[in-house]
C-alpha positions in Angstrom: 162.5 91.4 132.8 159.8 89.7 131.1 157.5 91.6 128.5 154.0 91.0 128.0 152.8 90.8 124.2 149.3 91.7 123.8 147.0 89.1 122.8 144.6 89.7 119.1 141.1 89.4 119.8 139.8 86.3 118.1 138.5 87.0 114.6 134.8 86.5 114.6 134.2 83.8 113.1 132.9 83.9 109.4 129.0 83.0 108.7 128.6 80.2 106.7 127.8 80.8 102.9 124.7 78.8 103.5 123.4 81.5 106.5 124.6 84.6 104.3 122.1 83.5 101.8 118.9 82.8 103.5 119.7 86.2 104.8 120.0 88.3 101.6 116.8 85.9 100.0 114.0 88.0 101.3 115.7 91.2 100.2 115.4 89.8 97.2 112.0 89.1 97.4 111.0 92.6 98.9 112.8 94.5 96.6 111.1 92.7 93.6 107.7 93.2 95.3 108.7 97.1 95.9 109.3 96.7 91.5 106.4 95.7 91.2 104.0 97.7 93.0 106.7 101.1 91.5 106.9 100.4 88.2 103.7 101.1 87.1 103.3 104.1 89.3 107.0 106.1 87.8 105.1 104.9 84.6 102.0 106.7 85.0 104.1 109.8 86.0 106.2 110.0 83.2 103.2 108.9 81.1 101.5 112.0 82.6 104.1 114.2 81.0 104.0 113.2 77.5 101.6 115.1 75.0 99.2 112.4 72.8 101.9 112.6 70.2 104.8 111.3 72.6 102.4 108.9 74.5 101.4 106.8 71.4 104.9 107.4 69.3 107.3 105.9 71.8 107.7 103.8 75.4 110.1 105.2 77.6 110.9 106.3 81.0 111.9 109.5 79.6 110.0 112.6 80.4 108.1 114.1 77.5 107.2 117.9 77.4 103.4 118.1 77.8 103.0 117.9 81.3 101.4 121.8 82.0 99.6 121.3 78.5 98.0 117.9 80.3 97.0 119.6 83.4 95.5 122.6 81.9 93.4 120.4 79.5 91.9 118.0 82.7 90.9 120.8 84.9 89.3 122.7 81.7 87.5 119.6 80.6 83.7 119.4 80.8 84.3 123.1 82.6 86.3 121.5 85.6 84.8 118.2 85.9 88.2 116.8 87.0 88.0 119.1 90.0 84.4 118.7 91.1 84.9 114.5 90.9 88.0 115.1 93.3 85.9 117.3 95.6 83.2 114.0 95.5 86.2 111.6 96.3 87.6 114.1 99.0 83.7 114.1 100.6 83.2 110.1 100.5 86.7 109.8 101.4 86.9 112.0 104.7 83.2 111.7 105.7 82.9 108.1 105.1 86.5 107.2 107.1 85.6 109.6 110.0 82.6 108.3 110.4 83.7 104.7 110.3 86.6 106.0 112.3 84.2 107.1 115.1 82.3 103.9 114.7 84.8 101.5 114.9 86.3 102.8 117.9 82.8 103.1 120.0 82.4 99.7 118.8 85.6 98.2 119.3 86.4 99.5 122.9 82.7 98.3 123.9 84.2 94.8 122.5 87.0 94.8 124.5 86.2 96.5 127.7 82.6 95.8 128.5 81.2 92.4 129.3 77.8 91.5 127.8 75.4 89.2 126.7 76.0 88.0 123.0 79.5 89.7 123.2 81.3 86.9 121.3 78.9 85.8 119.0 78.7 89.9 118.0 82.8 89.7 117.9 82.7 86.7 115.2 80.3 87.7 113.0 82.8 90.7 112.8 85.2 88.1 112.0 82.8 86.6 109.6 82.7 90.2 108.0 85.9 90.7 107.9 86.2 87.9 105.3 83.7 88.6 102.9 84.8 90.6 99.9 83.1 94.2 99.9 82.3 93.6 95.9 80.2 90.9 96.7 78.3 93.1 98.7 77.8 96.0 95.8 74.9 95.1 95.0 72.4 93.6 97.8 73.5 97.5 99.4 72.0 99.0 96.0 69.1 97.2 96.3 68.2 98.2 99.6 69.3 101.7 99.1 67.1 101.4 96.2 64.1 100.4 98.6 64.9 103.5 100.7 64.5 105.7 97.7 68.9 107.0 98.8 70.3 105.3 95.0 72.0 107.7 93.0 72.8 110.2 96.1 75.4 110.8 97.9 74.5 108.9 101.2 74.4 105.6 98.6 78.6 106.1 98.8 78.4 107.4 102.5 76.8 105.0 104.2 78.0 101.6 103.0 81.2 102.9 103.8 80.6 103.8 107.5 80.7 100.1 108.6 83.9 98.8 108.4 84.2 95.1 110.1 87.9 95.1 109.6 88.2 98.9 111.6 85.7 97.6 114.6 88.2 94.0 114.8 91.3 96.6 115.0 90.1 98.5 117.5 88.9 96.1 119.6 92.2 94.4 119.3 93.7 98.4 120.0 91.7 98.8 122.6 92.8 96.1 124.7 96.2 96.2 124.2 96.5 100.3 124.7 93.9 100.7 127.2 94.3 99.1 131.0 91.6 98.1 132.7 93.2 99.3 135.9 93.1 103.1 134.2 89.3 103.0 133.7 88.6 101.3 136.9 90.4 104.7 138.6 88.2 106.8 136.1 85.1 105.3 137.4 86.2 105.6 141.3 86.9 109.6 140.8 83.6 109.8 139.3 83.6 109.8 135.9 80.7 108.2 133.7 80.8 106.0 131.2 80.8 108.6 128.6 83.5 110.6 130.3 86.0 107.4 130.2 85.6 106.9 126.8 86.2 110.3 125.5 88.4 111.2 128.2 90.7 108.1 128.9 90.2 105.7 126.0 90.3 108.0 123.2 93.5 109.6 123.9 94.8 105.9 124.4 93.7 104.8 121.1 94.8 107.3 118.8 97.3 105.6 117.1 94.9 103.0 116.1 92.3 105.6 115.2 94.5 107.0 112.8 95.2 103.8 111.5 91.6 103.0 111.3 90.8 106.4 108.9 93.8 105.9 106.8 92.6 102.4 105.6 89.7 103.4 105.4 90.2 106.6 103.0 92.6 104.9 101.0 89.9 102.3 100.9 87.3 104.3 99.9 89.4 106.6 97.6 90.4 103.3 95.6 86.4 102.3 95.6 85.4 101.8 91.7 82.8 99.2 91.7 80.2 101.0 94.5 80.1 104.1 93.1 79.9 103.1 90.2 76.6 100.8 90.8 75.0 103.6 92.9 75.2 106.3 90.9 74.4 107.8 87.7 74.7 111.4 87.7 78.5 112.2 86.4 78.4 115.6 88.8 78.5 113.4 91.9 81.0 110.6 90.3 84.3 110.4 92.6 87.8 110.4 90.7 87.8 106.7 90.1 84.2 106.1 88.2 85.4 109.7 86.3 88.3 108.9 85.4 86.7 105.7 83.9 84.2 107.6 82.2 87.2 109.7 80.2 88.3 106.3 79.4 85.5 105.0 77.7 85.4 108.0 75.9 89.0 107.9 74.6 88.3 105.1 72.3 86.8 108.0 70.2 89.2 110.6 70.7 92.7 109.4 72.0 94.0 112.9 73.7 91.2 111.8 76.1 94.0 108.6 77.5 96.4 111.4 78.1 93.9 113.8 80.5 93.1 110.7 82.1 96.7 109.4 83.2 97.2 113.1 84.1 94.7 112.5 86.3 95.6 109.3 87.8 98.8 110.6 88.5 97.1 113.8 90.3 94.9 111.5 92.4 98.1 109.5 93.9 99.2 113.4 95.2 96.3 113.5 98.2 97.4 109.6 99.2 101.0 110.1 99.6 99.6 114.0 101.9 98.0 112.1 103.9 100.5 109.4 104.4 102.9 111.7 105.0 100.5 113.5 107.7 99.7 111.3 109.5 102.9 108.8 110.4 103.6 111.4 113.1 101.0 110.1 115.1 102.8 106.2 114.5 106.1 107.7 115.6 104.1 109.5 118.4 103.1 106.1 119.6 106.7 104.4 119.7 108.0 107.3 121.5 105.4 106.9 124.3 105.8 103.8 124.3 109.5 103.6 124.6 109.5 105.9 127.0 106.6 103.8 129.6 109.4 100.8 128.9 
């Protein structure tokens, strides 16, 4: 009687050092780059705790014990300046990104699905757009705002901020991965017009790219120092950034005004991270589906 001894699996065999390496290098380099971009952001939160005293005294991560004190102080500044600027930035903000929202992705599924006359000259002059820095553009958009008699109002923040060459090139490139041409074909044999195909079939298509669209473009806006700050002069319609500023310039005077405004800074972070966390539903929305049609 013979017996059978069972055979080992082969080891796998090991990686060479070399391999393991290159591997672990760009974790290296991402988790410098998330340093980076985190340090100064814990620092403005601790920062934002610290009374005058403890800002100027010492430079630590640890948490001082004026953070209430801070808060109370920036929303009872100027008789609740802080608050009115952050209803501006929430107004240019939300208008200005659903409005370019809404533009980009009439614009970008007219790109994509509709053949016309001029169609790729209009597509690379987007391109063109998309290249030019916004702060070069500050100030030819005051000047003509200027001519229209709309400098120094609210529609001088509004409406440069509606056009956004970077949204229209996204959707368009959205719009013709998301959206088959087959679909709106179908649409257009059961009857539906042109308007009904948009709102009916491509815009539920597109969402994910919609979404996409208004959170770059309300981060973008939110972030926005430079045109604001060159359209207008009344401090009652000044958005968080050019106020904030403002409380700067000020504290070379009177240095309890640098602790109101990183209390403020700090606040102003809270409605970015909401909305991020808001809206990646609709991302993780879009992998289901489309894990699901695979």
């Amino acid at each position: 009687m013979t017996t059978t001894v069972p055979t080992r699996p082969a080891a796998a065999p090991a990686l060479p050092a070399e391999r393991t390496s290159r591997g672990s290098l760009p974790t290296v380099i991402l988790l410098v780059g998330a340093l980076y971009c985190l340090v100064p952001v814990a620092w403005v939160i601790v920062a934002s705790t610290k009374t005058p005293g403890e800002l100027f005294s010492t430079f630590t991560f640890a948490p001082g014990s004026g953070l209430f004190g801070n808060i109370g102080d920036l929303f009872d500044y100027g008789n609740g300046q802080f608050l009115h600027w952050a209803l501006n930035s929430l107004l240019y903000s939300g208008g200005g990104s659903a409005l370019s929202m809404l533009v980009s992705t009439m614009a970008g599924f007219a790109l994509a699905k509709y053949e016309f006359r001029g169609r790729n000259l209009i597509f690379f002059s987007i391109l063109g757009g998309v290249l030019i820095p916004g702060i070069t553009l500050a100030v030819p958009q005051y000047l003509l705002l200027s001519d229209i008699g709309l400098a120094g109002t609210y529609w001088s923040v509004l409406l440069p901020s509606i056009i956004s060459p970077f949204g229209i090139y996204l959707s368009r490139v959205y719009a013709m991965a998301s959206v088959p041409a087959e679909t709106i074909e179908a649409a257009r044999i059961d009857g539906a017009g042109e308007f009904r195909v948009f709102t009916g079939v491509a815009i539920p298509m597109m969402i994910p790219g919609m979404v996409t669209v208004f959170m770059l473009q309300f981060v973008g806006i939110w972030n926005n120092f430079l045109l604001p700050f060159i359209m207008l002069s009344d401090q009652n319609k000044y958005p968080l950034t050019v106020g904030l500023y403002t409380l700067l310039a000020k504290g070379s005077g009177e240095a309890s005004l640098y602790s109101l405004a990183i209390t403020g800074s700090m606040l102003s972070i809270i409605p970015l991270v909401a909305l991020m966390l808001v809206l990646q539903r609709f991302w993780k929305l879009d992998l289901i589906s489309g894990g699901l049609k695979g």
